[in-house]
Steps between C-alpha positions, in 0.01 A plus 500: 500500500797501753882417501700540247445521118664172376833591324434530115816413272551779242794580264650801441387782566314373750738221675593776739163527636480111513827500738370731734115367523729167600720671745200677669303177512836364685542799756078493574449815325186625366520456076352553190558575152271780508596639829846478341430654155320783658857593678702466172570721191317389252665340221822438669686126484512402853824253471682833524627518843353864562128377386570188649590692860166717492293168447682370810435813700137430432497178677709689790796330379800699448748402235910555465736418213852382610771355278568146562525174385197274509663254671612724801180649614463467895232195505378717828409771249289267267239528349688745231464588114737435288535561125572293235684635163195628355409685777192305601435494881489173721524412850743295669329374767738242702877404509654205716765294426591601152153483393289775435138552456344724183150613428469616163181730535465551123431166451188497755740385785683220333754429820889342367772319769843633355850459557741810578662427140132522340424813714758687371420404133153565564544855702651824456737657779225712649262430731195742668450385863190503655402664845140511656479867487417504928830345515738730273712780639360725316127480530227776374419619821546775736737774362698306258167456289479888406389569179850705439735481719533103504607575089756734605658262718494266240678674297748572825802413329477708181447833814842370652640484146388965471600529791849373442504612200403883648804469785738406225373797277523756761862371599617535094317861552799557676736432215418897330629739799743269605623517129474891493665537860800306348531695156503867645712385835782284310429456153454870429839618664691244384415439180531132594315399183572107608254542788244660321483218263467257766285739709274522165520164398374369865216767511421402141458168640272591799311681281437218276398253816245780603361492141459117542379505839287773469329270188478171679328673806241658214480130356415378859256751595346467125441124612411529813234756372381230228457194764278713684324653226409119345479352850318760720289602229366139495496448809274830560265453227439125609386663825276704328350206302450348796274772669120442489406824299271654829864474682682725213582793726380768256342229295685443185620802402687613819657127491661554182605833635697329737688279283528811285712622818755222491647683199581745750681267786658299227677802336613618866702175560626497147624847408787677586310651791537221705896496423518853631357394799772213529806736458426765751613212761808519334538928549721408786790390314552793254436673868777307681737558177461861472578504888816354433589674157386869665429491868241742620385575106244173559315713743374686197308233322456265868252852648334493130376160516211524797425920319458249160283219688291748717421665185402179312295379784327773565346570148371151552176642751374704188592238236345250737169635480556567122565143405158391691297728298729444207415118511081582561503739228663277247285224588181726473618566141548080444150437571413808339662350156380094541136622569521651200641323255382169603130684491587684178154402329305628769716843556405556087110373480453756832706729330701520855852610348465807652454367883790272405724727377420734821531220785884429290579875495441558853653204608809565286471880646542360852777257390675782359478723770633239766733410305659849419530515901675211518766578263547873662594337802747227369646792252546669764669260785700418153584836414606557850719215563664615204573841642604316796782305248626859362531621851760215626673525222536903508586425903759242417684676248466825689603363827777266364713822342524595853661153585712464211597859585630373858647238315268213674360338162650513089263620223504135407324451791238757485420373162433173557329619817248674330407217262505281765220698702325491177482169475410458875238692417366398205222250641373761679465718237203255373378412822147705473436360226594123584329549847198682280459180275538279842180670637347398165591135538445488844106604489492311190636200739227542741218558226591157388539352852159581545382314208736179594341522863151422393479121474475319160184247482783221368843430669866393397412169543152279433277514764327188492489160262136519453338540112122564390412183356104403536388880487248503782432895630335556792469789742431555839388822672681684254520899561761764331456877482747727276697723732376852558141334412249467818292244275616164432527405174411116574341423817427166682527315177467120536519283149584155419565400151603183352754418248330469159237692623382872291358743737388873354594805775230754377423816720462883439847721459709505868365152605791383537517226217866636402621505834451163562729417166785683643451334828496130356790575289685672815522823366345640813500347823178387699446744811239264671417120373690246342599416134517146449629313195458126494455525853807648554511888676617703195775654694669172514550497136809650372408848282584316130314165558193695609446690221653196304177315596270804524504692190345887494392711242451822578206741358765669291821283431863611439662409188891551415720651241585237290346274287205272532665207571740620743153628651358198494828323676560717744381291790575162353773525323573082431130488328527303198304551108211298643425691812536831335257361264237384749530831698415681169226304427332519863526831495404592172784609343623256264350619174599882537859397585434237197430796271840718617770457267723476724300286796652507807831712378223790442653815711188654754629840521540624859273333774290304208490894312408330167208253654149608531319481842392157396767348362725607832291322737477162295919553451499526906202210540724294283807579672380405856308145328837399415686522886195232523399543860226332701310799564424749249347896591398659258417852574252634184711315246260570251425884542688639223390238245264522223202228547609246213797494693397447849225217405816335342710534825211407738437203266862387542584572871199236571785237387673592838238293690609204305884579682400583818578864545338661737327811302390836684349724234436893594248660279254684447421270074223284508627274262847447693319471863244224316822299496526468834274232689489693855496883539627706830320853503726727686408878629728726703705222572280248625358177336101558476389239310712133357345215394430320120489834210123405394383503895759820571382680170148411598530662804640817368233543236251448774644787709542690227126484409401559883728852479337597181130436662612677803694847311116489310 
């Protein structure tokens, strides 16, 4: 099936997704509601204009809000959303002469002719233009598409807004000394107790602005730190949702350690470490002040600041090398504690708490010791800048007695001279550590990077219109082998099955029977041969509406926190009563979930905890019967069951025929492979034997009776 999926009205939640299937059937862009789905949070209403955006951006279709009347929208801009007062999405799609053209996509594409007058009843004074994504300014590729540096500039406006904020901060800083220089110079001598309540009431003031300033920068860097926390975060983990699992670099486990290390970039940009950063550019105006306040006294703290910097930087070549084995220890002791409490049944039945508890003591041993050398060396660049502070201020008081001795400067001066330097100085004074925690988010940057560069199986945007709709399977030449393997797991494999059609995959253990699940479904990709899928290359499928139409069960399948229901939903959410119902019943599930009191509400402990073996795989066999896809894989559904139950589920899953699902059974049951009506004999990898089960199991027996003869 080509071209695009025929718009589908909707209402609300779903009247976003209704607009933009229409707007990227306008533009020619590859659609469909799956496709579309796949990209979305789950759950969310997609007339808001955020949701509504993403959906866009899946059709390569980028979206912007503007304020403006309906009625004033640049025809040359059209097609464009508006809203009406209930927030509902709809497109207007032409304007000439006072007249303009609506398509109200929740209402399956009913199209309107309205006047200005009825426009502006009927809209709201927004509108979200739509650009082909190719077209927009700001487009996804090249540099502009980085994973974090295209959200800082974003959020460009709020870093003007610090910076701002950090000149006018450091210019109020300015406010004290000048305030002290004024009290012991004229104040003091005078007893002019007129200008010290001015002088105090105006440093009062600047002291207050600081305070404010100082609270709206926080507030800024707070948010900024929060939009890339929610947006980054997603952003990341969508990526790694995206990866096939053999492209996981460090397979699952070192993936999550890299999103683990976002904590560590986020709180970088967010913290006060980055604002110490900022006001060392502005060190040159307490500089230039003391300069003009004491002459040759700003030589004092001006020589200090390269001693201060060369001492910060160069505690960075041992801290470098710390914060590399700092980061591999710590994630030697995160795989150290998943592997073993998410094998915590098998650590007790082996009685393996001791090799446990060794691997996590050594590994927190090494963590400890790297870290303890990491600290010694930002202790002591700290320690030393600090030193470094005492010094200029022992040098400027010492050396500015001499000048008020000659007469050359007041004490007023030297006072506020000396907390001017101090203030000068005071970014420096954290600077190991700021430049310390850099080095952190830096690696943690290219850890991350790393992760980002390997390419996701699925795209922004839907690659290709196409859905599984017959269920035909066939494959051509087909070869993989697992890296670091030099046998191939499936080799030269050639099958052709027909929709409706059951077929049994029987073979010894490492045939290659799973493998071939993983590479229908697309989990893995072919190395030699072709996949096709109604006739169509596999690869030209988009990710979602391939495994939409070719549903895998795996040997031993995942279940969720959560309850059995939500279980059961989780990959179609809009099923109604009556296909939860048949999906039960196929599966043969519906009279244990019958006798829970609380049916579907019933909580499964964590990953299906409180099922049995059994009742797990017909949860997950029911679960994948109700995305209702063509084909259906079924790797050893039955293996955990008891045999009352598997004769009822084998009995059942005949009644597929009758829809025309395609049905590929793995296993090594009697009873389930007598279901099928053609059996494929596999062995390391290659297809030895397929024709009709009797002829195929005839076969086998006689083999098997020739090897016994022979071994006699």
């Amino acid at each position: 099936m080509t071209g695009s999926v025929p718009v589908t009205g909707g209402d609300g939640a779903e009247a976003g997704l209704a607009t933009a299937a229409w707007l990227a059937d306008h533009h020619g862009r590859a659609w469909t509601d799956d496709a579309a789905r796949a990209r979305l949070p789950r759950g969310e209403d997609t007339r808001r204009p955020e949701i509504l955006s993403q959906a866009l951006a899946s059709a390569g279709l980028r979206g912007r809000m503007v304020t403006r009347r309906p009625d004033r929208i640049d025809p040359a801009t059209l097609p464009a959303i508006l809203f009406d007062f209930e927030g509902t999405p709809f497109v207007l799609a032409r304007a000439a002469k006072g007249r303009f053209q609506i398509v109200e996509t929740a209402l399956g594409g009913l199209e309107s002719d309205l006047t200005a007058r009825e426009l502006r009843h009927r809209a709201r004074r927004v509108a979200m233009l739509v650009t082909p994504q190719d077209r927009a300014e700001d487009s996804d590729s090249g540099p502009s598409g980085h994973w974090f540096w295209r959200p800082m500039r974003e959020n460009r406006w709020a870093w003007v807004q610090i910076v701002i904020a950090a000149l006018a901060v450091n210019v109020l800083a300015l406010a004290m000394p000048i305030f002290v220089m004024n009290v012991y110079d004229r104040v003091i001598p005078n007893l002019a107790f007129v200008t010290l309540t001015t002088l105090a009431l105006g440093v009062g003031l600047a002291v207050t602005l600081d305070f404010a300033l100082r609270s709206v920068r926080a507030g800024v860097l707070e948010r900024i730190g929060r939009r890339l926390d929610v947006g980054v975060s997603a952003s990341l983990f969508r990526h790694a949702l995206g990866l096939r699992p053999g492209d996981m670099p460090g397979g699952a486990l070192g993936t999550a350690t890299f999103l683990r290390d976002f904590d560590t970039v986020r709180e970088f940009f967010g913290s006060q470490s980055l604002v110490a950063l900022i006001d060392l550019v502005f060190i040159g105006i307490f500089i230039a002040v003391l300069w003009l306040i004491v002459g040759p006294l700003a030589f004092v703290p001006l020589i200090a600041i390269p001693i201060m910097l060369a001492l910060a930087i160069g505690a960075q070549i041992p801290m470098g090398n710390a914060v590399a084995r700092a980061q591999s220890a710590a994630n030697r002791r995160q795989k150290v504690l998943i592997e073993a409490l998410a094998g915590l049944e098998t650590v007790k039945t082996l009685n393996a708490e001791p090799v446990m508890q060794k691997e996590w003591d050594a590994a927190t041993a090494a963590a400890a010791r790297v870290s303890g050398r990491s600290r010694f060396w930002s202790n002591f660049a700290s320690n030393g800048t600090m030193v470094i502070q005492q010094g200029v201020s022992i040098g400027i008081i010492t050396w500015g007695v001499f000048l008020i001795a000659d007469g050359r400067i007041s004490i007023g001066a030297l006072i506020a001279a000396n907390i001017l330097s101090g203030r000068a100085l005071a970014p420096l004074g954290a600077i190991a550590q700021t430049v310390f925690r850099a080095q952190y988010a830096r690696r943690a940057m290219r850890s991350i990077s790393e992760l980002m560069a390997v390419p996701a199986e699925r795209g922004d945007t839907i690659s290709s219109p196409l859905t599984v709709a017959e269920g035909r399977v066939a494959t051509q030449a087909l070869s993989f082998t697992y890296p670091g393997s030099l046998t191939p797991a499936v080799s030269d494999l050639t099958l052709d099955i027909a929709p409706g059609e059951i077929v049994a995959l029987v073979g010894r253990v490492g045939s290659g029977k799973s493998t071939l699940g993983k590479l229908l479904c697309g989990l893995l990709a072919p190395g030699q041969g072709t996949i096709l899928i109604d006739g169509q290359n596999a690869t030209q499928y988009d990710p979602a509406e391939l495994r939409r139409g070719v549903g895998y069960l795996p040997q031993e399948p995942e279940l969720f926190t959560g309850t059995l229901g939500e279980n059961l939903t989780i990959g179609a959410p809009r099923a109604t009563p009556e296909d939860i119902a048949r999906a039960l019943s196929l599966s043969g599930m519906d009279s244990f979930v019958a006798s829970l009191p609380n049916g579907l509400g019933t909580f499964i402990g964590e990953r299906g905890g409180n099922l049995s073996g059994g009742q797990r795989q017909g949860v997950a066999l029911a679960r994948l019967i109700l995305r209702r896809p063509p084909v259906l894989f079924l790797d050893e559904p039955t293996n955990a069951m008891d045999r009352d139950m598997e004769s009822q589920v084998t009995e059942r899953l005949s009644a597929l025929r009758d829809d025309g699902i395609a049905l590929i059974l793995c296993t090594h049951r009697p009873g389930l492979a007598a279901l099928a009506g053609r059996m494929v004999v596999m062995d390391r990898g290659r297809k030895v034997l397929d024709g009709p089960s009797q002829e195929v199991l005839g076969t086998l027996k006689q083999a098997a009776l020739t090897h016994s003869q022979e071994a006699r």
